[in-house]
N, C-alpha and C positions, 0 to 999 in steps of 0.2 A: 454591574452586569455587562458582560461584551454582548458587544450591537450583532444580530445576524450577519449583519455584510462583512464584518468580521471574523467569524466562524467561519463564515464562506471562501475565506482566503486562506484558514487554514488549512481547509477541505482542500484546496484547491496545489498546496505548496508543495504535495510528494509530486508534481507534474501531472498527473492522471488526473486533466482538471474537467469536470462532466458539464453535461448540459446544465443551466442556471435557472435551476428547479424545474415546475410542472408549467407548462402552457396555459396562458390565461389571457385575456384581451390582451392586444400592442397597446401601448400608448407611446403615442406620438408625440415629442417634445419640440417646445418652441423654437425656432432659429436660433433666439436667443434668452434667455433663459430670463424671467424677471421676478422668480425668487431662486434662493439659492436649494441646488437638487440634493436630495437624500440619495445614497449611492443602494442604498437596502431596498429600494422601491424600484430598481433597475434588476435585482436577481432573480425575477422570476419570468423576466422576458427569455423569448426562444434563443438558443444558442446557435442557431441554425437560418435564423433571420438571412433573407439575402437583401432585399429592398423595402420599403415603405414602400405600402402597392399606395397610399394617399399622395396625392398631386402636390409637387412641391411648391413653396409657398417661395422660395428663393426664386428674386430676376439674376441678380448675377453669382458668378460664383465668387467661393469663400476659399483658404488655406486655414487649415489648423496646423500650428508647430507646437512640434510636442517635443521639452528636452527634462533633464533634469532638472534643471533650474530656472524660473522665471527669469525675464529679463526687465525685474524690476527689484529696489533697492527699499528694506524695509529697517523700521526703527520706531522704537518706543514712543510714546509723546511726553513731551516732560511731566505731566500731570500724572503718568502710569498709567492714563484711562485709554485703553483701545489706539490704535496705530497710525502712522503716516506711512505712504508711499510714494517712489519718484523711479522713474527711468531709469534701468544700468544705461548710460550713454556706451560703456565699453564691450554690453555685449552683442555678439554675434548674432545673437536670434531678432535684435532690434534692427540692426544695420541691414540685415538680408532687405529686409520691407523693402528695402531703395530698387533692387531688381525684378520685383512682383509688378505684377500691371495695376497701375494707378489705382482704377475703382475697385480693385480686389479687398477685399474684406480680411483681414488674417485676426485669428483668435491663437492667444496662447493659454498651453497647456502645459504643466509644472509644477514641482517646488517650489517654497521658499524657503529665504538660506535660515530663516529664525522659526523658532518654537511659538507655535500660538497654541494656546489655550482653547480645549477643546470647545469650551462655553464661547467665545470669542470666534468660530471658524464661519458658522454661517456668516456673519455682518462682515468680515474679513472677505470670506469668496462673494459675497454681491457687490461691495465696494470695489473689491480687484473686476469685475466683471462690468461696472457700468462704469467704470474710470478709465480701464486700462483695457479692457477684451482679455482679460487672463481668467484664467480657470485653474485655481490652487488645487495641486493632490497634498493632501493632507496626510505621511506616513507615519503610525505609532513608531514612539520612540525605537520598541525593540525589534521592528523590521526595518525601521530606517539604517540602525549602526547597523546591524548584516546585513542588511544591501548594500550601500556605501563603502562602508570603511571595512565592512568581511569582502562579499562577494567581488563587487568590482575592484576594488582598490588591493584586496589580496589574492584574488585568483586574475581575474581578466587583466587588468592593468600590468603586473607583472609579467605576462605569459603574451600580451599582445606588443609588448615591450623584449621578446626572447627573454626572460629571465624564467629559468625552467625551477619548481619547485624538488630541489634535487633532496633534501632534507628537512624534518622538522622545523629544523631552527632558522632552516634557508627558505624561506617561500613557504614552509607550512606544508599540509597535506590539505587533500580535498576535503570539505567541510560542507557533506551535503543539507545541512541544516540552513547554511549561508545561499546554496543553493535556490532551496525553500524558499528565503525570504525574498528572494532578486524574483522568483517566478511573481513571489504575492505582490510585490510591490509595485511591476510589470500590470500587475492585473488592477491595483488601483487604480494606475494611469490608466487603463484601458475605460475602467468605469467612468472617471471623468469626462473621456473623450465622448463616450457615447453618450452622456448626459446632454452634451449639446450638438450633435453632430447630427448633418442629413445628406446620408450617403450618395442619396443621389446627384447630388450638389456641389459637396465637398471635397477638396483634396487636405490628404493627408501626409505633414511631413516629419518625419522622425530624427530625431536627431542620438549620434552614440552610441558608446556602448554599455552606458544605462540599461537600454531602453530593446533590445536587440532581440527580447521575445514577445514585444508589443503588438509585433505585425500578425504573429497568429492569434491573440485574443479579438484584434480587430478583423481579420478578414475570416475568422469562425463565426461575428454576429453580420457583416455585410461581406459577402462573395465578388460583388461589385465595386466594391472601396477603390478609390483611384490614391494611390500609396505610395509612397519614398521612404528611403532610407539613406542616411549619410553620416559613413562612422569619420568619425574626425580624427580616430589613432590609427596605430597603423596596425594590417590585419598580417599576422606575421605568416613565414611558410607554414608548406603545411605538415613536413615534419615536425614543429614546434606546435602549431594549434589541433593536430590530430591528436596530442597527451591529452588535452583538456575531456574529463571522462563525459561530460552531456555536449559533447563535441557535435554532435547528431540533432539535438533539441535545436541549437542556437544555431545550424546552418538552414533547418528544412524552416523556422521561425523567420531567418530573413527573406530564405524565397517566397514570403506570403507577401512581400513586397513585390510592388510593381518596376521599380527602380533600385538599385542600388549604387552607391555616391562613395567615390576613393579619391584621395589626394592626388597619387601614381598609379602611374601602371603597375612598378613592381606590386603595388597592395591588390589591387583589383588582380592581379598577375596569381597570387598564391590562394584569393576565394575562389578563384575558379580551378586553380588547379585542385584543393577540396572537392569542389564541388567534381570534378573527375574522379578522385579517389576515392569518395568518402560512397556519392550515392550515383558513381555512373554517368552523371550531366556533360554533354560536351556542349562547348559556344560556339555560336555564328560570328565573324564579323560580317555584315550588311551594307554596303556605302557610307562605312565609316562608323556604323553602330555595332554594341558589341552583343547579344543579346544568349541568353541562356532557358534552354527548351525545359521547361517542367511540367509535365501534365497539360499539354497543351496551351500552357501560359509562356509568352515570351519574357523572360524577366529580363529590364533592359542594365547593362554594367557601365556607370558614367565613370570618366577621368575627370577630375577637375578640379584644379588645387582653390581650394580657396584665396582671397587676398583681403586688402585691409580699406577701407574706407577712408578714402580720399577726403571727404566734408568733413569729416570729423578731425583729421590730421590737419589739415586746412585752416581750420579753426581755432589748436589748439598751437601752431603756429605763430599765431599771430597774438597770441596769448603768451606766450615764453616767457618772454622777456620781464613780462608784469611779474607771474607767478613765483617764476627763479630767475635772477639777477645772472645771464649768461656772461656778463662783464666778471661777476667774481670768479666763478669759477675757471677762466680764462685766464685770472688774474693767478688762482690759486694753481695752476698744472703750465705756467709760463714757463717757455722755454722745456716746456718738458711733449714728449708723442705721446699721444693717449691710445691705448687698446681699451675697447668697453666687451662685455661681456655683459647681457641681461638675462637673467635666467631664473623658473623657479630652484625653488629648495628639494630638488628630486634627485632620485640617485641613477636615473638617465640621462641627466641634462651633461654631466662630464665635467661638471666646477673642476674635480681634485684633477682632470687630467687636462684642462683646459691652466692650472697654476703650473702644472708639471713643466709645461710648454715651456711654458712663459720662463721657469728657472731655468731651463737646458739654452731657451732662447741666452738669455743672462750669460750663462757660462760658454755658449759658442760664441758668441758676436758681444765681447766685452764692451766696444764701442758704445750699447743699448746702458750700459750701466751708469746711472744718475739719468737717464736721458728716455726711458722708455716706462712709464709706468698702464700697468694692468689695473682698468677699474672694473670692477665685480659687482653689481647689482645682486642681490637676493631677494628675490621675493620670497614672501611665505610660503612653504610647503603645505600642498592641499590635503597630503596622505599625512602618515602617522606608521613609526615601529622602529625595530630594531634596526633593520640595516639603514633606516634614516638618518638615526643617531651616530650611527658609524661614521655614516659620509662627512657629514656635519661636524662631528669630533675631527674628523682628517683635514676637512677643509681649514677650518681655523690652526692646526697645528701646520700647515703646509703655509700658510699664510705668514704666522708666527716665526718662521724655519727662515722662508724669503729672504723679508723685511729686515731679518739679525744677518744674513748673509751679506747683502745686497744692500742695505739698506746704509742712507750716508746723511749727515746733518741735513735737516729739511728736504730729504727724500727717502719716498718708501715706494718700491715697486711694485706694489699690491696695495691696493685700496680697497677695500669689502665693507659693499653696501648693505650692511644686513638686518634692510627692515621694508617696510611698504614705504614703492616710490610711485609718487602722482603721473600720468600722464606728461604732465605737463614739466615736473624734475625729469625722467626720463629723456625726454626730448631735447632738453638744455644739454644734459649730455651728449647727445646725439651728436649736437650743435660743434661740439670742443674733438670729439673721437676722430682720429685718424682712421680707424679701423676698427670693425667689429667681429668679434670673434666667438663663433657657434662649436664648439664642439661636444653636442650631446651624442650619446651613443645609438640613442633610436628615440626617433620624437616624428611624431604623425604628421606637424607642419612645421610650425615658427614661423613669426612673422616676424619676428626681432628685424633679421634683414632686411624686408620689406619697410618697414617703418622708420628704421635707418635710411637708407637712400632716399626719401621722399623729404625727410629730416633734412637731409643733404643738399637736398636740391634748394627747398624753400625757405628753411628757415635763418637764412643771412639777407632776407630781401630787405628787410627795416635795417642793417648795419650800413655803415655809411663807409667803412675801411675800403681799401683797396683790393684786399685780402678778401670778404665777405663779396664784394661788389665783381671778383676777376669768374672765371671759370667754375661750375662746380664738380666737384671729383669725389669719391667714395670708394674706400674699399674693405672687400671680405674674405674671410675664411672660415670656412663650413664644413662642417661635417657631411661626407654623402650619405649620410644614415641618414637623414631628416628628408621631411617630406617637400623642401622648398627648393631642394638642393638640385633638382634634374632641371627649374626654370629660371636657375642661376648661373649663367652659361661664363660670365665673367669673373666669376668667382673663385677663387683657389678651394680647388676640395681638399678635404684630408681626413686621413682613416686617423678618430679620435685616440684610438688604442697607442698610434706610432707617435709619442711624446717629441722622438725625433726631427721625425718630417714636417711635424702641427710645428715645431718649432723653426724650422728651414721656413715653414709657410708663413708665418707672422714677420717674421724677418724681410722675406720677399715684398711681401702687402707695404710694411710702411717704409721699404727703401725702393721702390717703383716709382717710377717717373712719372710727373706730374700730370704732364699728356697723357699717359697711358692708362692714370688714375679715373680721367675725364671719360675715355673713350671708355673705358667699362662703364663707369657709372650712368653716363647716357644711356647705354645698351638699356642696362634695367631700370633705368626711370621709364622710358618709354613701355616695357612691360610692366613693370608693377604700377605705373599709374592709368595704362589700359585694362587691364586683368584684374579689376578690385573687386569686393565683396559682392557689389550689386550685378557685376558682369556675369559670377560666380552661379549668382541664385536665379537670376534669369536664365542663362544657358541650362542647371538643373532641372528649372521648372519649367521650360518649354521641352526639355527630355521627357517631361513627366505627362503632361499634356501629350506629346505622340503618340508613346509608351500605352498609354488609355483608353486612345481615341477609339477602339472596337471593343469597348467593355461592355455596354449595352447593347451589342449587337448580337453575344453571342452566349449561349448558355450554358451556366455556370453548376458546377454541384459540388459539393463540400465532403470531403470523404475522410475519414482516418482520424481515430482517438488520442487523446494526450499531442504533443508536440510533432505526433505523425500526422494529423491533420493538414489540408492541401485543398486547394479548390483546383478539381477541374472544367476545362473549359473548352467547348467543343460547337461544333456549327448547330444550328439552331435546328436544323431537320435532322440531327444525329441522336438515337433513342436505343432504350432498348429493347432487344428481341424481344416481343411476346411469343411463347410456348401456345398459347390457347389460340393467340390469330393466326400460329402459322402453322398449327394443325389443320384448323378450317381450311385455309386456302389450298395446303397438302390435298385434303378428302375430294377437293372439286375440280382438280387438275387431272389431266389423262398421260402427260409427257413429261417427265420431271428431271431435270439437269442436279448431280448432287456431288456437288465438287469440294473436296477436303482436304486442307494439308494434315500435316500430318505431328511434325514437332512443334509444342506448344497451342496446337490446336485441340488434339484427341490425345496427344501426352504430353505430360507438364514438362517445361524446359528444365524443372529443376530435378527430376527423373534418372536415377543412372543406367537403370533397367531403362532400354528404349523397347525393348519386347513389347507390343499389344498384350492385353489384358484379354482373357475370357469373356469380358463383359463387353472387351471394344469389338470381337469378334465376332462375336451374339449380335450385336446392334449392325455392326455393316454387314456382317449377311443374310441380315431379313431386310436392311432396305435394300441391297443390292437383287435380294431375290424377289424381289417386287416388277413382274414383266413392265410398269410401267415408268423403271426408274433406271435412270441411266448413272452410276455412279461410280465417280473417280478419286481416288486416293493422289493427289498431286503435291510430290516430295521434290526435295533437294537430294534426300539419299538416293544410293546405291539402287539396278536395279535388284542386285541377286539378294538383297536384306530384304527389301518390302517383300519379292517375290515370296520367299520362303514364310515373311512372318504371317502374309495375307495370303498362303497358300489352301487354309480352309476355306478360303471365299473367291467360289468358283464363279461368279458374275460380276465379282468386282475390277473395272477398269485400274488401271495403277499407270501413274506417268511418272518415270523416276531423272532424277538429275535435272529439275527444272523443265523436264520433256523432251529430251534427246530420245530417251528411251518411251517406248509407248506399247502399252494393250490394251485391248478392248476384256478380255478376259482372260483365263488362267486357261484356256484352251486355246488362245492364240496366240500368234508371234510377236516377237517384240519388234517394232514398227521403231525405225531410225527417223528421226523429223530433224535431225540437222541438217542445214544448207551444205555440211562438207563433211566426209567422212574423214579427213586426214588431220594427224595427230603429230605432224613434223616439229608442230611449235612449242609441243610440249619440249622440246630438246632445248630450245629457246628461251623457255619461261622458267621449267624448273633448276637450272644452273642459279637463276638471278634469287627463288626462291630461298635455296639454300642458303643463299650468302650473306642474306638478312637472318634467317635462322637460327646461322651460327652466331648469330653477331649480338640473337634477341633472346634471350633466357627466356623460355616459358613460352617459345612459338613454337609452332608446327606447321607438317605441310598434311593436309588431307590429297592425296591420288587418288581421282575417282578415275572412270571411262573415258567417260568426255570432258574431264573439266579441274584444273590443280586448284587449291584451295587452301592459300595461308591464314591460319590461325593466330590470334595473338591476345584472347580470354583472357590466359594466367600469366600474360607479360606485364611489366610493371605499366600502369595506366599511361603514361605521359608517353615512355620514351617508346613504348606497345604503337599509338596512336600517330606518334611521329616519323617511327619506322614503317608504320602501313601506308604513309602519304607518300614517303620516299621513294617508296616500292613502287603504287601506285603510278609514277611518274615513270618510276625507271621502265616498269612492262610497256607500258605507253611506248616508250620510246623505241624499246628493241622489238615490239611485235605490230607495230605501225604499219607493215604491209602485209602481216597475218590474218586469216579470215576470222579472227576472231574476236571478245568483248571484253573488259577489262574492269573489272568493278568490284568498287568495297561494299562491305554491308556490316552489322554489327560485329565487330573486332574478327574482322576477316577482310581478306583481300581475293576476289577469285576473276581465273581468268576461263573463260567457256567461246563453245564456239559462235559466230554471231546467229541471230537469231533465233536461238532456243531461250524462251520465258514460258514463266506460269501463263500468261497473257495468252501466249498462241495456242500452246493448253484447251482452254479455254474456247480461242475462238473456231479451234479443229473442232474440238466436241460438238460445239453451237452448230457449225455449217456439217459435220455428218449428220446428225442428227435432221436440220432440215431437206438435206439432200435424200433422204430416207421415206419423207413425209411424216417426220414424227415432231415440227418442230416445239421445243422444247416452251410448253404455258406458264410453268412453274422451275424457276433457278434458286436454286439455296449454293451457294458458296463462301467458307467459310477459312477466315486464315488469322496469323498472328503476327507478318513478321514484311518489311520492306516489298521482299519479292512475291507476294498475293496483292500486296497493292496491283502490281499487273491484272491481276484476275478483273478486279474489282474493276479494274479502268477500263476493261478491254468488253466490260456486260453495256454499259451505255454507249459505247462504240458499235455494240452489234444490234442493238436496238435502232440505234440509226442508220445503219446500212441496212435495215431487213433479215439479217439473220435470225434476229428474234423479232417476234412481235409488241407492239407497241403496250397490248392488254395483256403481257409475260405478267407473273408475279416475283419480282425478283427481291431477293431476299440477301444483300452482298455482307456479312456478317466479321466484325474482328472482331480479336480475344484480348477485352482489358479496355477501359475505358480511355480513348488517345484519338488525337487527331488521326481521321484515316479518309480515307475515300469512298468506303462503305457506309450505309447507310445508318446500321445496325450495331447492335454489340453486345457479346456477353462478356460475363466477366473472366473466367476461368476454364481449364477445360474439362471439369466436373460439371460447370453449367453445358459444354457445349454435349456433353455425353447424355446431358437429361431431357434437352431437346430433339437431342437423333433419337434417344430412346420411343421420346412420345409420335416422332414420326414413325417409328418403325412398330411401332402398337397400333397406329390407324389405321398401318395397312390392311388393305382388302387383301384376306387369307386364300381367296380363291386365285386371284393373279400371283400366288408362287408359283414358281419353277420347283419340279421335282429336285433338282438337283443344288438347290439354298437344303433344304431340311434334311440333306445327305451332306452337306458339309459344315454345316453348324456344329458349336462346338458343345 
């Protein structure tokens, strides 16, 4: 019979994944766990959970890393009865500890690489748990192979690698079943995590692209979660990752993280240009930080390559000699230059064009023949398929081809290591290579050359030669595809593709002068042995820790279904409108200020009809015909549009173009409120306008009265956003002794006279109004867009000058839940038509004006 918490993942795998059953008491789980947790006794907590309101029991705090695979080493007992476990020493997730603060606590969370027996899993995860702080996800076999070896390994891996699934036979089609299983499998690790996990305490670190819709099942149960993310491949443009069809799930999935972790700039460089295409997001850099606005969450963007662990290298060093005999093999490539090449069995890594070199190398510089040999490490291939076999079949027939060429009694110019090499074989290698030679096509890091130079430096210190004991020198040739390759500044680069050049470059590396070899190789000892693993994860996690440090401070709410799910996050006195308190306070006020924009406020921005509605004009002229209500329509448009459209509403004030233009009503004139009537500049600005124009497919120039206004919506996002900054700069420059103001706003650029804003708007009405003796008890202003932030700013400014009174009720309202300087907030402008309406029902029907129920529509 399958378990429920099973069925619940099925439930859960078309994406549409619901809340985790009915509401029933929390329970609260130990720090640390001391029996092992049922994951089916976790589905019926809230999905919506944001904190454990119960006082934490934790003094310091804790990390959880969460990868695919444990970073520990498992195996049978010879008896068959129940398992042993030991430390991966080689993995990553182990080595980080070293950069964490001493008394931090870290649990891991994971895979293992072997099948246990489901009767066997409890005493398995308590043993990994009181032995090791691991917490096993246990995946059934047929969600693990489509997670694994379907989803990641045949969609994500290839496609984060550029390899585009161009046919069937090439890369496959999308296989939303594999889909499916990467969501469910996501969501077991998420069950784990929250089995031991106390949000208020804990940080969380994620590692891959495993794992990469983890962050919204965890921050849908805590809104608080202090979170990281750090893919360790590389995240490609975003013409190649915008194919991917749940392209959308797995980017709004990562911003539930608080952090996210790239090797390079270019990787970091292409998720946020996504994140401009895909959902609008632009980034800040901040004194040196990089950070991305979502829903009022700053999500911060780390650079930082990772490096390799000095202790461990160190150790293994000093070991060489025992493990592999560096005399034989010295003895066995005498007289001979060695190229090394360590690589897995992958059809990125560039084996078949890294041999190619090496032959073209051969046939340009005959010299190298009997005298230059290629060794080839192969590790084992982690993936599986067809174009594997290929590589593989070419490698060895490219090998095969060489060796009969080139090859001469007791010499073969290709050596192919093709099986698992120790640690410690690897390094003796190291020991003998002249040169090492990287050319994968696209690979997220490599440490190969990191480990080599460190190799280089240290491990001739036990030799007693003159040779071991003189200078140490090192050299490389890299591929600039890899992610090591931009903090390899001594490095020979080379585009893997050009067999050519890769072959000119190998050439160069091991006929460079000795000196010269030195002087590089110091450069990068002194980086790669500063810049290690530990430096790595400390630098991250003090990113992560800033990135945090106002989580509790500010109020958080969880919004949006399936993978559109997002927490926003907003100042803690920011609420929403009540309709019921701000009619009350409406009925008890005598003076009433009622200031409105107009797009996206009372019509949807998504609207092509910008025409008022029968319904908008019903509502503004019973409140405007209300003798107690002083109401203003405050636009950016035109004023001859508003006039005509708000022509039935003969009480209604209307300020158009930001307030250059002004009435009191449709019986009065239009009042000029710029400091300068003069328009010579427009001669000056619109020339420069055009010239970007022509230049920017999909821009326009808006000519209003007062004010030019470049458009750039429907230009392409990047080069749109990068022509408005240039703009920007340029008007700056040629309207520098013009009276007037220069400013972007959402994919616009406009240049207006100086001081007309929503703002002064605002604080004219405020001081007519008390120059009148009417002044204003009751303020409702409502907006949705950069330029009402004025509004908003400019009501507590007049409170403290006196133009309002201190006992005003004011009411400063945006549309859409976001950081604003208002108080208030509704959601839409259906919500905000439902609250004018219930104001304009309370009205007292005796204070109309004859002339509202003569223009009502």
């Amino acid at each position: 019979m399958m378990s429920r918490s099973y069925t619940n993942l099925l439930d859960l795998a078309s994406g549409n994944f619901p809340a985790m059953g009915q509401p029933r008491e929390k329970k609260r789980l130990p720090r640390v766990m001391t029996v092992p947790g049922v994951i089916s006794e976790l589905d019926d907590d809230q999905a919506n959970s944001v904190t454990s309101d119960a006082p934490s029991s934790a003094i310091q705090d804790r990390i959880i890393i969460v990868a695919n695979q444990l970073p520990v080493k498992a195996k049978r007992r010879p008896d068959n009865k129940g398992w042993s476990f030991s430390w991966d020493d080689d993995s990553l997730l182990l080595q980080l500890k070293d950069g964490l603060p001493e008394e931090m606590e870290v649990l891991y969370v994971g895979s293992l690489k072997v099948d246990v027996d489901p009767v066997e899993q409890d005493d398995v995860s308590q043993l990994l748990l009181d032995k090791f702080k691991c917490v096993p996800a246990f995946l059934p076999s047929d969600i693990l192979t489509k997670f694994y070896h379907g989803f990641c390994k045949q969609h994500l891996w290839p496609l984060f690698h550029y390899m585009l699934p161009f046919s069937a036979s090439h890369g496959g089609r999308f296989d939303r079943s594999l889909w499916e299983a990467y969501v469910a499998a996501n969501k077991i690790f998420s069950q784990r995590v929250i089995e031991v996990i106390n949000p208020e305490d804990d940080y969380v670190w994620i590692h891959d692209y495993h794992l990469m819709v983890l962050p919204t099942f965890l921050r849908r149960r805590f809104n608080r979660l202090r979170m990281g993310f750090f893919l360790h491949s590389p995240f490609p443009s975003s013409e190649i990752y915008r194919t991917l069809p749940v392209r959308e799930e797995i980017m709004k999935a990562l911003l539930n993280s608080d952090l996210i972790g790239f090797h390079t700039y270019d990787y970091a460089r292409h998720f946020l240009s996504c994140c401009s295409r895909m959902l609008g997001l632009e980034y800040q850099s901040k004194r040196g930080y990089i950070g991305v606005e979502y829903y009022g969450r700053t999500i911060g963007i780390k650079i930082m390559p990772v490096g390799i662990h000095m202790g461990q290298i160190k150790s293994v060093l000093s070991l060489a000699d025992k493990e592999w005999r560096v005399a034989e093999l010295k003895q066995q490539f005498e007289g001979k230059t060695v190229l090394l090449g360590v690589d897995d069995m992958d059809v990125f890594k560039g084996i078949d064009l890294k041999l190619l070199a090496m032959e073209q190398m051969l046939k340009q510089h005959p010299k190298w023949q009997g005298r230059a040999v290629l060794v080839q490490i192969a590790n084992p291939s982690r993936g599986r398929g067809k174009d594997l076999e290929d590589i593989q079949a070419e490698i060895q027939a490219s090998c095969k081809r060489i060796n009969e060429t080139f090859g001469q009694p007791g010499y073969e110019p290709i050596v192919l290591i093709d099986r698992p090499v120790s640690l410690c074989e690897r390094f003796a290698y190291y020991t003998i290579a002249e040169c090492v030679v990287v050319t994968a096509v696209r690979d997220g890091m490599n440490l190969t050359p990191y480990e080599y130079i460190v190799g280089r430096q240290g491990v001739s210190e036990s030799e007693s030669s003159s040779e071991s004991s003189g200078p140490k020198k090192s050299m490389l040739v890299v591929s600039e595809f890899i992610g090591c390759s931009p903090s390899l500044s001594g490095a020979i680069r080379v585009n893997p593709w050009n067999t050519e050049s890769t072959a000119e470059a190998m050439n160069e590396a091991i006929s460079m002068s000795d000196a010269e070899k030195q002087l590089r190789h110091e450069k990068h000892y002194r980086y790669v042995s500063s810049h290690d693993v530990a430096f790595w994860s400390r630098s991250f996690f003090q990113d992560l820790e800033r990135t945090c440090k106002d989580h509790f401070r500010r109020r958080c709410w969880g919004i949006g279904l399936s993978f559109g799910f997002r927490v926003v996050a907003l100042d803690p006195n920011f609420g929403k409108l009540s309709i019921d308190h701000i009619v009350s306070v409406y009925l008890r006020s005598k003076n009433r200020a009622i200031l409105l924009d107009y797009d996206g406020t009372v019509m949807p921005q998504t609207s092509h009809n910008k025409t008022p509605s029968a319904e908008v004009i019903s509502i503004i002229n019973a409140l405007s015909g209300d003798t107690k209500n002083t109401v203003f329509v405050v636009s950016g448009r035109g004023r001859e549009s508003l006039g005509k459209w708000f022509s039935p509403c003969k009480k209604l004030g209307i300020a158009a173009e930001h307030g250059f233009f002004m009435r009191w009503s449709a019986n009065d004139e239009w009042e000029l409120c710029g400091q300068n009537s003069e328009f010579g500049w427009k001669q000056i600005a619109e020339p420069v306008m055009k010239l970007y124009t022509e230049s920017t497919d999909g821009s326009s120039i808006e000519t209003k009265e007062s004010a030019l206004v470049w458009h750039h919506r429907d230009a392409d996002p990047g080069f749109g956003s990068s022509q408005a900054k240039e703009m920007l700069d340029h008007l700056e420059s040629v309207l520098a002794n013009e009276p007037v103001a220069v400013k972007s706003g959402q994919f616009i650029v406009e240049v207006k006279p100086q001081g007309v804003s929503k703002g002064m708007v605002a604080e004219k009405i405020f001081t007519t109004m008390s120059e009148k003796g009417k002044q204003a008890d009751f303020v409702l202003c409502i907006g949705d867009d950069r330029s009402d932030e004025e509004m908003f700013e400019i009501i507590s400014n007049a409170i403290s000058s006196g133009i309002l009174s201190s006992s005003t009720s004011v009411f400063a309202c945006t549309v859409g839940q976001k950081p604003s300087k208002a108080r208030y907030y509704l959601d839409d402008p259906a919500e905000v038509l439902n609250m004018l309406e219930a104001l304009a029902e309370a009205s007292d029907p005796e204070s109309f004006t004859d002339t509202e129920s003569e223009g009502s529509l």
